[in-house]
C-alpha positions as CSV (number, residue, x, y, z in Angstrom):
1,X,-160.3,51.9,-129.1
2,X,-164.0,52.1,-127.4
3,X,-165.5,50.1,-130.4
4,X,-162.7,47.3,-130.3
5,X,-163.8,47.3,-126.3
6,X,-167.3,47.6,-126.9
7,X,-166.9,44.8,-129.4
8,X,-164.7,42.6,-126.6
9,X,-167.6,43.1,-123.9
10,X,-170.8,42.2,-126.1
11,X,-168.7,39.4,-128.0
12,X,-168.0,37.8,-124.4
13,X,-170.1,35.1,-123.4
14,X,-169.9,33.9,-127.6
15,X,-166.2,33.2,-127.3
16,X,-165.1,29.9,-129.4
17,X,-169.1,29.7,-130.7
18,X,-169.9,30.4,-134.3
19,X,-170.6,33.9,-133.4
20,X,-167.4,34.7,-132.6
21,X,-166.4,36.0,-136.0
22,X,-168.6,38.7,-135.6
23,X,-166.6,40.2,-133.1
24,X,-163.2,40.4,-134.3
25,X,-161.8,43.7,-135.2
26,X,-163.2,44.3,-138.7
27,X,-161.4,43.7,-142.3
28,X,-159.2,46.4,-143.2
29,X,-161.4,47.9,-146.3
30,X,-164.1,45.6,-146.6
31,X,-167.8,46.0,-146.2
32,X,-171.0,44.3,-146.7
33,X,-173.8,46.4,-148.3
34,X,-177.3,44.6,-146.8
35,X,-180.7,45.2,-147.6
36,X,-184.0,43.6,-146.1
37,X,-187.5,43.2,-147.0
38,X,-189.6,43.3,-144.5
39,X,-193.5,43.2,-143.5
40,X,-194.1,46.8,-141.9
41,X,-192.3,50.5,-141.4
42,X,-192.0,49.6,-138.0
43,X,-189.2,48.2,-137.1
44,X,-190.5,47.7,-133.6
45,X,-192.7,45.0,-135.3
46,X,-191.4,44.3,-139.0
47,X,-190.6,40.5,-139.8
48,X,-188.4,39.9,-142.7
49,X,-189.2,37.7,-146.1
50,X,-186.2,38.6,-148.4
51,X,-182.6,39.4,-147.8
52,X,-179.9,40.9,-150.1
53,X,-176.3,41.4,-149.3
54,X,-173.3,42.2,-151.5
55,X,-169.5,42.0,-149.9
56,X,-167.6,45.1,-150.8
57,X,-163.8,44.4,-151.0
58,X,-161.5,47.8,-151.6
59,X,-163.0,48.8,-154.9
60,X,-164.7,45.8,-156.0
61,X,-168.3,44.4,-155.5
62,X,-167.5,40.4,-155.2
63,X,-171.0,39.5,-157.0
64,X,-169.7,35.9,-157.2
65,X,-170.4,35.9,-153.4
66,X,-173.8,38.0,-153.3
67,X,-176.2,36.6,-150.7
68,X,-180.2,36.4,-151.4
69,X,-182.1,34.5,-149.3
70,X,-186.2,34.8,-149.0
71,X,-187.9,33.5,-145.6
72,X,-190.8,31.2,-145.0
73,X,-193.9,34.1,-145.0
74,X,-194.6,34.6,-141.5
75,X,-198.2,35.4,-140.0
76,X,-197.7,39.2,-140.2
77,X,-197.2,38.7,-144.2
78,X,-200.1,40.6,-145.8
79,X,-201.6,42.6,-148.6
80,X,-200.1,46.1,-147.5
81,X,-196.4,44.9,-147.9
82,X,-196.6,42.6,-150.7
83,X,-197.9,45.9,-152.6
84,X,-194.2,46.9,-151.8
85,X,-192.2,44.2,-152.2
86,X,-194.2,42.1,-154.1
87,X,-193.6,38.5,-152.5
88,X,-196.7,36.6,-152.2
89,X,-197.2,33.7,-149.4
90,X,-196.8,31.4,-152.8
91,X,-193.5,32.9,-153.6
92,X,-191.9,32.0,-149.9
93,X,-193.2,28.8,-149.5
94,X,-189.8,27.4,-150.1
95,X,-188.2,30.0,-148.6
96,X,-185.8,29.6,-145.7
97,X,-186.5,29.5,-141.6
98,X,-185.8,32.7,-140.4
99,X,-183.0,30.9,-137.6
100,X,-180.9,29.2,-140.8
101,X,-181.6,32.3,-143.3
102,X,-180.4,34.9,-140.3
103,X,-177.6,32.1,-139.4
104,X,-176.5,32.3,-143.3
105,X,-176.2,36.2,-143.3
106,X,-174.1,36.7,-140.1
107,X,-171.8,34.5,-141.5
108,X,-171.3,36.2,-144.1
109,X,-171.0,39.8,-143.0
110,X,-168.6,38.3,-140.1
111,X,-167.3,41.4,-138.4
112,X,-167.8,43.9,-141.6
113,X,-168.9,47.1,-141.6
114,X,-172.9,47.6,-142.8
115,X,-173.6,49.5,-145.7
116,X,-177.0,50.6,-147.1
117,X,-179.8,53.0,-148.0
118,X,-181.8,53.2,-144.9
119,X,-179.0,50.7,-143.4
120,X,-180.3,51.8,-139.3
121,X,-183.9,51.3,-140.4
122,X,-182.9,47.4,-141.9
123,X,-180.2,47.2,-138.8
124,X,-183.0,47.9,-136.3
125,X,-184.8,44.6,-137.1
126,X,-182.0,42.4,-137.9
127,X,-180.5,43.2,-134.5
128,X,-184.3,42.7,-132.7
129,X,-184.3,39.3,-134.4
130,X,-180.8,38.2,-133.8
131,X,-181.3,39.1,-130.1
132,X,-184.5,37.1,-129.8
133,X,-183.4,34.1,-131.2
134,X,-180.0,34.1,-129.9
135,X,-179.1,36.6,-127.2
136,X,-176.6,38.5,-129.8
137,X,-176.2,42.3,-129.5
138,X,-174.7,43.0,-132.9
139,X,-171.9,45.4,-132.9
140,X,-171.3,46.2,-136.3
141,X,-170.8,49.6,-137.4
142,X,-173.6,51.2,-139.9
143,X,-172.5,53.5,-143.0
144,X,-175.7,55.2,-144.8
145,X,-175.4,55.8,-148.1
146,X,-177.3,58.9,-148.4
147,X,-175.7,61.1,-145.4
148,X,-172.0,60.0,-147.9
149,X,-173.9,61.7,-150.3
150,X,-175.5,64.6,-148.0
151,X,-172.3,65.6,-146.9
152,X,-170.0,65.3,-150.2
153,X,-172.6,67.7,-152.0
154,X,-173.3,70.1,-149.1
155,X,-170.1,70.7,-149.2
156,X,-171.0,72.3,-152.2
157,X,-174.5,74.1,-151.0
158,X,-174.0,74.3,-147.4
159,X,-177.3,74.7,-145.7
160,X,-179.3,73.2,-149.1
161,X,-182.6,71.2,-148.9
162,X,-181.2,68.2,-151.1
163,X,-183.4,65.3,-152.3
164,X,-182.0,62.5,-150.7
165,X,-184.6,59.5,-152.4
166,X,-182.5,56.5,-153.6
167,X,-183.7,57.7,-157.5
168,X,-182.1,61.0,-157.2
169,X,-178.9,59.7,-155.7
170,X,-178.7,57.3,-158.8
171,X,-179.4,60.1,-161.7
172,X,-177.4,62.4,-159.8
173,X,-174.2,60.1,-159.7
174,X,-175.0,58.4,-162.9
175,X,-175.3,55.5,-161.7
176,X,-178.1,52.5,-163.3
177,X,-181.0,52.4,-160.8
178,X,-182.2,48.6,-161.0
179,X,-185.6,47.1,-159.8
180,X,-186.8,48.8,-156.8
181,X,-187.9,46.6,-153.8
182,X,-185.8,43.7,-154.7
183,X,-183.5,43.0,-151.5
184,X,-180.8,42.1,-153.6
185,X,-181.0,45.1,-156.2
186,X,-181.6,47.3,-153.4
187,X,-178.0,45.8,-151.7
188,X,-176.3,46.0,-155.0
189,X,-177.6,50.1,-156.0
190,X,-176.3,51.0,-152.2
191,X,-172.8,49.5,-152.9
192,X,-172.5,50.9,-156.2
193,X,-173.3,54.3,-154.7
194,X,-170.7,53.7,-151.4
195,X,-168.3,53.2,-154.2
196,X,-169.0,56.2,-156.0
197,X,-168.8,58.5,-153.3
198,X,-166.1,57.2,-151.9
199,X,-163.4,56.8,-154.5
200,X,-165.3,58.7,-157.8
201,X,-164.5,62.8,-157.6
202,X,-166.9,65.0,-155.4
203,X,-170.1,64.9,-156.6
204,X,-171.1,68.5,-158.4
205,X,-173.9,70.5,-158.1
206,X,-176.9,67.7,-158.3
207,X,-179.0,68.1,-161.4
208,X,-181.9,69.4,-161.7
């Protein structure tokens, strides 16, 4: 009840505009797993270059639909985060405006749920951008992959120090890890993951 107000209240001054979809009540089981790459830790100050984002539809990943965009490299683009990510100014050159590539991803997720490994961290700077360039508070709710995963196997070892990096989470459940650092791998491991936890059996004891 407080999220479908809180929803009503940020969502009012976008009635009938093309943000309005991203206030309605959210799809009944659907998702969107999202991942961003970005040009600092900070999300105070991070632009983005490269987004991924898968739509999760009961227990499907629709991969006909996937979303991955890059951006034109903006100014703060420099050596430290293409050692991460690996995109060069020469690989963004064709890349989207932020304001179209942003416009894109919004209409995709619509009102969905937000699912990812680190999701607050990539929600942070999405939502400082969206607000800058539009006014738009986004109310979208935020699942993180790795506290599904913290509290299925604590359940198990209550109290445990458990290795949450996105690796272990993958060996653990069995699941492929693909190419680090790519925004749309990165989307597609943290859906395969959300599905695992939530409909596979309780993870066991992790492996060690």
């Amino acid at each position: 009840m407080l999220m479908s107000l809180r929803r009503r209240w940020l969502g009012r001054t976008f009635t009938g505009g093309p943000f309005a979809p991203l206030f309605e009540p959210p799809p009944v089981d659907e998702w969107v797993a999202l991942d961003l790459e970005t040009t600092s830790l900070a999300p105070a100050r991070a632009d983005i270059v490269a987004i991924g984002a898968v739509r999760i539809r009961r227990d499907r990943l629709l991969l006909g639909e996937a979303l991955s965009l890059k951006i034109r490299p903006p100014t703060s683009l420099d050596g430290s985060s293409i050692v991460i990510h690996g995109l060069r100014h020469q690989d963004l050159v064709d890349g989207l405006p932020l304001e179209e590539a942003l416009g894109r991803l919004l209409a995709f997720i619509g009102s969905s749920p937000l699912v990812g490994y680190h999701i607050d961290y990539d929600f942070r700077i999405l939502s400082r951008h969206c607000h800058r360039l539009w006014g738009l508070t986004l109310p979208h709710q935020t699942i993180e992959v790795s506290r599904l995963y913290y509290d299925a196997v604590s359940r198990h070892l209550p109290g445990s120090h458990l290795d949450l990096r996105l690796s272990t989470l993958c060996r653990h459940l069995d699941l492929p890890r693909l190419e680090a650092h790519d925004a749309l791998n990165d989307a597609l491991t943290a859906a395969l993951l959300f599905l695992r936890l939530r409909l596979g059996p309780a993870p066991d004891y992790p492996k060690v």
